[in-house]
C-alpha positions in Angstrom: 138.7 114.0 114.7 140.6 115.3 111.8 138.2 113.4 109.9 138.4 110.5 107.4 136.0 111.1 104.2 136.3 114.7 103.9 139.9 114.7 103.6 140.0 113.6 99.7 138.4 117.1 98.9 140.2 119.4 101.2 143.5 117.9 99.7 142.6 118.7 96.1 141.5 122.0 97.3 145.0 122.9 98.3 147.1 122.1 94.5 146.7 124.1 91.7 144.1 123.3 90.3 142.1 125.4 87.1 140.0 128.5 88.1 137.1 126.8 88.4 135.6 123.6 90.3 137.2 120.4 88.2 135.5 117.2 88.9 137.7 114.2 90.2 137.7 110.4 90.1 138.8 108.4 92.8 140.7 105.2 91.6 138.5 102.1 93.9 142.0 100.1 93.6 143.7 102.6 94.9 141.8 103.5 97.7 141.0 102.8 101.6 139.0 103.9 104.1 140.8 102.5 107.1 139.8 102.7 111.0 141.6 101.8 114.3 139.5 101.3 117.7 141.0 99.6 121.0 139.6 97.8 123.6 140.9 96.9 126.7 143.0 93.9 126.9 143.1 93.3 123.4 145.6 94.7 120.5 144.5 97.6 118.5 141.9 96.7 116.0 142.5 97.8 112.6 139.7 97.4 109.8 138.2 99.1 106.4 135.7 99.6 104.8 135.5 98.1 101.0 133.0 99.7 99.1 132.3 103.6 98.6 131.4 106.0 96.1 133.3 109.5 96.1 132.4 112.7 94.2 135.3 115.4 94.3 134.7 119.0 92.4 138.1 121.0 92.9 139.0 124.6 92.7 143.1 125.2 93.3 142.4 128.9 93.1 139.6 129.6 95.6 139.3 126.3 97.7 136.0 127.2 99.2 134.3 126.8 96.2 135.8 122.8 96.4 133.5 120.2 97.4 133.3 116.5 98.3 130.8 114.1 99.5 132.0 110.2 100.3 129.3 107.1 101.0 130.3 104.3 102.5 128.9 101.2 102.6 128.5 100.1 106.3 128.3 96.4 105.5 131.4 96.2 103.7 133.7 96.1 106.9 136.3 93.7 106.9 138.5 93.5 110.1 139.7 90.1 108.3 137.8 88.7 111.4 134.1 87.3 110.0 132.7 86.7 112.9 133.6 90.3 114.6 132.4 92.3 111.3 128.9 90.1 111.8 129.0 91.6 115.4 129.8 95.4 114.3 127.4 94.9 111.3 124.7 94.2 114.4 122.2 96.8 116.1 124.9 97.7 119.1 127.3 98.9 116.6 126.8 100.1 113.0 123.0 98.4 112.6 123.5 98.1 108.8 120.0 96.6 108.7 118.7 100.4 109.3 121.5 102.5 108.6 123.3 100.9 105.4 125.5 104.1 104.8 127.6 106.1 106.6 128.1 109.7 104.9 130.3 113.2 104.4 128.9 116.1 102.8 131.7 119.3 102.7 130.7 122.5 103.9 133.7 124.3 103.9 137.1 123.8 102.8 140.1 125.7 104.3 143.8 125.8 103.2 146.6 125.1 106.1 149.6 125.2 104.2 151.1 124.3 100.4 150.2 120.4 101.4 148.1 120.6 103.7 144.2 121.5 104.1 141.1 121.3 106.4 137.7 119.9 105.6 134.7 120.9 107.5 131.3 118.8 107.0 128.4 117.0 108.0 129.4 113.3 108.8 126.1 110.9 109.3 126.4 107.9 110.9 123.6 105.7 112.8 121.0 108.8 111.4 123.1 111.2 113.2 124.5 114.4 111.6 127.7 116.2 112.8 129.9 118.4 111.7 133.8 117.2 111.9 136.8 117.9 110.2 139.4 115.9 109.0 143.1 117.2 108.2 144.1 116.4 104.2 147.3 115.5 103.1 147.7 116.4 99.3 150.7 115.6 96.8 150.6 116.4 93.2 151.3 113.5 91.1 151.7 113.1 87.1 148.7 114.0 84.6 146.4 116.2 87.2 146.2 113.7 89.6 146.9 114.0 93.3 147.5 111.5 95.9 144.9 112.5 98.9 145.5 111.0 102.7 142.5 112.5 105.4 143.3 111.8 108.7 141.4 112.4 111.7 139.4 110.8 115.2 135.6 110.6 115.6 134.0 109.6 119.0 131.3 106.8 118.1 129.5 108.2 121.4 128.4 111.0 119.8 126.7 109.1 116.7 124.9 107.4 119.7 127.1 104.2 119.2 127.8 103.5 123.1 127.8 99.6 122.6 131.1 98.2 124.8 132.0 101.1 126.6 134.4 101.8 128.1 136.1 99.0 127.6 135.6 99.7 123.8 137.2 102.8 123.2 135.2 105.8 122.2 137.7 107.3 119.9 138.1 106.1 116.2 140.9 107.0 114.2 140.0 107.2 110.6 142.6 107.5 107.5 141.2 107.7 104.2 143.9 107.4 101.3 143.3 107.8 97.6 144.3 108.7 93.7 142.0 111.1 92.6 142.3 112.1 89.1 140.7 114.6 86.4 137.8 113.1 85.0 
């Protein structure tokens, strides 16, 4: 998976930015960690995630000295359906009784092109740790801030989340979009 909560560092990586790492705010209005799974026999299902906390440190000249780490609230899914969030809140999916947060912690942060870069790090989800990589889309806006969009695909199977398959899909596909600006 390109992945989702990395992306938001890897895309301030790649615009100038000062010679050293600037901290970055992400705007919560302005924000949204999105996901897509699909199940046999049934439309795509299309959700977020409402509540997160973000801290971005950016440096436009050498991007491997950037770094982001994203938390994310498991319980605050909203598919708009109540009763399925209640199901994926529950032990088969993300058991937010004993794993309240999914995480992203950078490890490496690579430039692919003027708009474009590649952030490496350790996703945790259900207690597992992994390293993925999501792809970073980053435009420049007005007073040094930059419109970030992280794409990528996880497979919940290797986080150990095998509830419904295979008629659940395995693959996730994660966008994270945000305004980040200078704090």
């Amino acid at each position: 998976m390109t992945r989702l909560f990395p992306s938001l560092a890897v895309a301030l990586a790649v615009a100038a930015t000062p010679a050293l790492a600037a901290s970055y705010q992400t705007d919560p209005a302005r924000t949204h960690v999105a996901f897509t799974i699909g199940a046999k026999g049934y439309p795509m299902t299309m959700g977020e995630f409402r509540s997160f906390k973000a801290d971005l440190a950016i440096d436009g000249g050498v991007p491997a000295r950037s770094r982001v780490s994203f938390d994310v609230a498991a319980d605050s899914i909203d598919t708009h359906v109540a009763l399925l969030d209640d199901y994926v809140r529950g032990a088969g999916f993300l058991d937010t009784a004993r794993h309240p947060s999914i995480s992203f912690r950078s490890t490496a942060v690579r430039r692919v092109d003027d708009q474009t870069v590649e952030l490496t790090g350790d996703m945790t989800l259900l207690g597992v740790t992994r390293p993925e990589t999501f792809r970073v889309r980053v435009t420049p806006t007005a007073d040094s801030a930059y419109t970030l969009v992280a794409e990528g695909e996880i497979r919940r199977s290797d986080f150990g989340m095998t509830a419904g398959l295979p008629l659940v899909s395995d693959t996730v596909t994660i966008t994270v979009s945000t305004l980040a600006s200078a704090r």
